[in-house]
C-alpha positions as CSV (number, residue, x, y, z in Angstrom):
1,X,0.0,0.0,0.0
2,X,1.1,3.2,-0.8
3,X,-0.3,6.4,0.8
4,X,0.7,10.1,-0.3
5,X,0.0,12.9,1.7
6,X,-2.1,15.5,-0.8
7,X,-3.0,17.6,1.8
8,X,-3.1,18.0,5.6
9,X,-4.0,21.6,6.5
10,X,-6.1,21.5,9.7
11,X,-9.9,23.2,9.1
12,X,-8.7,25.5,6.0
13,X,-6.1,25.4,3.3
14,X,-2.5,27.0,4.3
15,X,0.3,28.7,2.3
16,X,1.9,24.9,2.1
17,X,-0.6,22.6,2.2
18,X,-4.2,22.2,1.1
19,X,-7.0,21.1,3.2
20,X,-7.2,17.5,4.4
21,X,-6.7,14.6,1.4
22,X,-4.8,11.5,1.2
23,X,-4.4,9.6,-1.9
24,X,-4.2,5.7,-1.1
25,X,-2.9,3.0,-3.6
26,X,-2.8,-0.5,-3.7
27,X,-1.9,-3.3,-7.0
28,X,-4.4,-6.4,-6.8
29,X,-2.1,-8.1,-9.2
30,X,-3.6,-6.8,-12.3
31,X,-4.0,-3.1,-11.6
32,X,-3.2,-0.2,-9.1
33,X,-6.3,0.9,-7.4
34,X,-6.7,4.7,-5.7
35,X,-8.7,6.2,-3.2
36,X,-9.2,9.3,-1.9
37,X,-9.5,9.8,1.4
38,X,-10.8,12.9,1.9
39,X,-11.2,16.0,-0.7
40,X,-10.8,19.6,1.5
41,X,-10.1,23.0,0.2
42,X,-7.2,22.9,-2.4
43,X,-6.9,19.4,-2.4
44,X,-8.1,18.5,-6.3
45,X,-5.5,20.5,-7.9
46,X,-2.3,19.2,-6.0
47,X,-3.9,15.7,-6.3
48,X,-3.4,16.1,-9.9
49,X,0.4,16.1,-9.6
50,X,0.2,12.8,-8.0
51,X,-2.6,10.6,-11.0
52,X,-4.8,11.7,-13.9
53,X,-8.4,12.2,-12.4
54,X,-9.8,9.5,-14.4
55,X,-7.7,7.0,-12.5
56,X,-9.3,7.7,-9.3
57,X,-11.4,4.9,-8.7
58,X,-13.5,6.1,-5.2
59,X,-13.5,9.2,-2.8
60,X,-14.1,8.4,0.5
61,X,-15.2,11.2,3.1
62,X,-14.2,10.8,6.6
63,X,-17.2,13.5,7.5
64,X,-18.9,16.6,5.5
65,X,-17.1,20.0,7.0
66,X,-15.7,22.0,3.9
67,X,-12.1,21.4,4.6
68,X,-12.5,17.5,4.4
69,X,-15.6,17.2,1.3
70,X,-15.4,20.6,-0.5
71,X,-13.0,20.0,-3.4
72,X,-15.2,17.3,-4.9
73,X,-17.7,20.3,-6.3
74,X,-14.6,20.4,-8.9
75,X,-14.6,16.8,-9.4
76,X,-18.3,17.3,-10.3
77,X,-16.8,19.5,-12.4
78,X,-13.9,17.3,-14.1
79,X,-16.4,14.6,-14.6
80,X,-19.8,16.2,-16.4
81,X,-18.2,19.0,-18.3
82,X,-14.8,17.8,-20.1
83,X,-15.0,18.4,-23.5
84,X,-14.9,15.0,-24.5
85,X,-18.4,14.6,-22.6
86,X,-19.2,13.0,-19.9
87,X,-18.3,10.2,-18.0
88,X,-20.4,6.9,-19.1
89,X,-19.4,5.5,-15.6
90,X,-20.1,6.8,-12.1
91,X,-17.3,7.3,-9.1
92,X,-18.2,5.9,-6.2
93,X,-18.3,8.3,-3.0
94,X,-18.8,7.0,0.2
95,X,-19.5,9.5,2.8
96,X,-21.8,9.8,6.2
97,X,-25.5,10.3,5.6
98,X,-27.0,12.8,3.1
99,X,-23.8,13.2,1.3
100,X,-26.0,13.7,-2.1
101,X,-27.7,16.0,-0.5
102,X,-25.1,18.3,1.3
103,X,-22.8,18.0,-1.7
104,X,-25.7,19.5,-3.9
105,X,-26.3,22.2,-1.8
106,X,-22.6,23.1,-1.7
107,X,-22.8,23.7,-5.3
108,X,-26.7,25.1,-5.8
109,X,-27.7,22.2,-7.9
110,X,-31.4,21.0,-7.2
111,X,-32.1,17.6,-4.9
112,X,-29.3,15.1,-5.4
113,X,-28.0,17.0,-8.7
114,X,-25.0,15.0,-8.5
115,X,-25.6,11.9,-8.6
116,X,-25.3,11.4,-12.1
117,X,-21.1,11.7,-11.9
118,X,-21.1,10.4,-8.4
119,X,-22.6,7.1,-7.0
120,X,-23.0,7.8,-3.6
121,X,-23.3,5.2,-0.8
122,X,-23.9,5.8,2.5
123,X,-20.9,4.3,5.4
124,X,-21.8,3.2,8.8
125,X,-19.6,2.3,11.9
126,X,-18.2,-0.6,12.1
127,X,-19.3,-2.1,8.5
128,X,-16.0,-2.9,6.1
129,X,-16.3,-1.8,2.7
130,X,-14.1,-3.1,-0.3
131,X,-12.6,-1.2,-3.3
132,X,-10.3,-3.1,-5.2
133,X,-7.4,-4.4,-2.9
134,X,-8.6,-1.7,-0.2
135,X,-10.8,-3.1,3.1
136,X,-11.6,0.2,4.3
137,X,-13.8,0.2,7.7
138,X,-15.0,3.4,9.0
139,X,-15.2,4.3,12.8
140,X,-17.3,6.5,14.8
141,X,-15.5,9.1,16.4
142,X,-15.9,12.1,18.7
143,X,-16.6,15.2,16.6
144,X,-19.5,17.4,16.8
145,X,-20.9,16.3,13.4
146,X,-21.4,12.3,12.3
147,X,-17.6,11.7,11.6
148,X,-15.7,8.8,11.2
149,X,-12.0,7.7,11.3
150,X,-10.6,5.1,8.4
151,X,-9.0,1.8,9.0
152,X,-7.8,0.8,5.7
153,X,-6.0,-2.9,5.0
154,X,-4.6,-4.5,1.8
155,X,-1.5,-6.8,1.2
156,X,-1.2,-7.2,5.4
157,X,-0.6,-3.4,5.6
158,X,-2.7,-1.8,7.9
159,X,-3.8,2.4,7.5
160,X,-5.3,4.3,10.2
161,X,-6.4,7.5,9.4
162,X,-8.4,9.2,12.3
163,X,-10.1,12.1,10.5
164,X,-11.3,14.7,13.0
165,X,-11.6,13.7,16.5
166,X,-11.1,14.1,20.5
167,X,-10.2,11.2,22.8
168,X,-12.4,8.0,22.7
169,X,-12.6,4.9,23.4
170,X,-12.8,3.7,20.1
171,X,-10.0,5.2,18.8
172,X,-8.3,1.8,20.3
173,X,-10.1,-0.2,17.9
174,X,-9.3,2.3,15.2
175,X,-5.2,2.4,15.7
176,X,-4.1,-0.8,17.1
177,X,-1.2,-2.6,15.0
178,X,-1.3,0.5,12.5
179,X,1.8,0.0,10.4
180,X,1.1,4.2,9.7
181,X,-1.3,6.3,11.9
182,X,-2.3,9.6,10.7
183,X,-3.9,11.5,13.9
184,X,-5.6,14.5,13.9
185,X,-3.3,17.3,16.5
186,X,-5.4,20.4,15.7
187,X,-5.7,21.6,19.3
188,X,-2.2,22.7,21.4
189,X,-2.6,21.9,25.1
190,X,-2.8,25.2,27.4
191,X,-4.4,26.8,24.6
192,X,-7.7,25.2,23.3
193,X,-9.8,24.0,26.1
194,X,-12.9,23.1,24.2
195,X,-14.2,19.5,24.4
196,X,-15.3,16.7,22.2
197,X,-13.8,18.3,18.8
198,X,-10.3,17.6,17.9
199,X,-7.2,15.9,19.5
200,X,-3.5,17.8,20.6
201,X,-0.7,16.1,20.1
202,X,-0.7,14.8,23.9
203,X,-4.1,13.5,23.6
204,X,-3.2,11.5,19.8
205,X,0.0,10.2,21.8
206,X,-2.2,8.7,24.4
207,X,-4.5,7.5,22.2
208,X,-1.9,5.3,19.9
209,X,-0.3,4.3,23.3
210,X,-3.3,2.8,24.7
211,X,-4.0,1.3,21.1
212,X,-1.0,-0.9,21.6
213,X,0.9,-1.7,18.1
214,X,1.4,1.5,16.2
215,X,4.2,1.9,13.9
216,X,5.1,5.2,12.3
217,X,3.0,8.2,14.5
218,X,2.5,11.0,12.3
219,X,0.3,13.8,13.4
220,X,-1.3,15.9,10.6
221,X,-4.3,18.3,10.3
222,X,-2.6,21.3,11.9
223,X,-3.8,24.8,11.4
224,X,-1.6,27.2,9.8
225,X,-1.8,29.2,13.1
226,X,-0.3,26.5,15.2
227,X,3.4,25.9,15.7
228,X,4.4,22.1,14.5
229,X,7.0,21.8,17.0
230,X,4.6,22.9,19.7
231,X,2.4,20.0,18.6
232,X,5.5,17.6,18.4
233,X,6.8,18.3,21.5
234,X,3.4,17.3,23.5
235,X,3.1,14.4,21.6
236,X,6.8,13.3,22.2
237,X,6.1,13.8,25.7
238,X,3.8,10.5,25.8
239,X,5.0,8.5,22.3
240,X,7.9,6.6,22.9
241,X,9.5,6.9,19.5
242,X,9.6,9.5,16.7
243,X,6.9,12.1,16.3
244,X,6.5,12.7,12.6
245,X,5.0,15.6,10.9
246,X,2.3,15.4,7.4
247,X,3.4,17.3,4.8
248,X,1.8,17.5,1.5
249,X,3.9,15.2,-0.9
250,X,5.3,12.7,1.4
251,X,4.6,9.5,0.7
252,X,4.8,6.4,2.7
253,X,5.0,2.6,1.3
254,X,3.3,-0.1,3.6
């Protein structure tokens, strides 16, 4: 498995990064199959530097705030106005409930106007879903709007991906034996006291600690207006090994 870091701006695009995105690949022997998880501010532009936009083969939304859904109003785009026509098939987009509807609001169109580019299917917690090579199974986590984290699996590699979150319980479930976790350290410690929205970099330490099994810790989704090394530092005081920092174009092979 192959994962590339397209964007990981926490809650708006910055002068580095776009908004969150994360482009995951994986061969089944025949082909390479890629999935987008995530599509925030910015993000459909740098993704292009990474695949041709017909090869994306689903987009899958870890919840519907504009910095983690927004971009795929330009996919809409990509996909019913090319000049050579539209697309005969439909991308599959697999988001939280009413992700038709929301997405068609976003742009103005009428009812579910997109769903003749998009095939949208609703995800649940807890219920594994399959593209290509990828078993992608989404979690419930703690965020003020239905929101789930991504635990994605092919070839014995295992993905976890928290999206936005605070502490929980089930982010246990969501991290253990992660050969990569990428956690959410939006909120600095001393700083942003509000509950039940995003993790620091303390709270994604404990987390992958209780969790048992993670490999490479990276923390990602910070705001422009945060110092990294602040959010670095809390983490490494709880994870035992090295704190890594996303940045749009690494890339990391499972």
């Amino acid at each position: 498995m192959k994962v590339t870091v397209v964007g990981c701006s926490g809650s708006f695009a910055g002068p580095d990064s776009p908004a969150s995105c994360y482009l995951v690949q994986a061969s089944d022997g025949v082909r390479t199959w890629s999935v987008a998880l995530d599509l925030g501010n910015g993000a459909l532009g740098v993704l292009q530097r990474h695949l041709a936009l017909e090869e994306l083969d689903a987009v899958v939304f870890t919840h519907l705030h504009p910095d983690h859904c927004v971009d795929l109003c330009g996919l809409y785009v990509t996909r019913r106005y090319r000049p050579e026509g539209p697309y005969a098939d439909r991308l599959p987009v697999f988001g939280p409930v009413r992700t038709a509807e929301r997405m068609a609001r976003i742009y103005g169109l009428p009812g579910d106007g997109m769903e003749g580019e998009f095939d949208f299917r609703t995800i649940t917690d807890r219920s594994p879903f399959t593209v290509g090579p990828l078993l992608i199974t989404p979690v419930r986590v703690n965020h003020p709007v239905e929101a789930y984290g991504f635990r994605v699996e092919a070839g014995g590699a295992i993905l976890a991906y928290t999206g936005d979150t605070d502490s929980d319980p089930a982010l246990s479930d969501l991290l253990r034996d992660a050969d990569l976790a990428l956690l959410d350290s939006a909120f600095i410690d001393g700083r942003d006291e509000a509950k039940d929205i995003h993790l620091s970099g303390r709270r994604a330490a404990e987390a992958a600690v209780a969790a048992g099994g993670v490999g490479r810790f990276v923390l990602t989704h910070i705001p422009p207006w945060n110092d990294p090394e602040v959010c670095r530092a809390q983490a490494a005081a709880v994870w035992p090994g090295e704190v890594e920092l996303a940045a749009s174009g690494a890339v990391y092979h499972l």
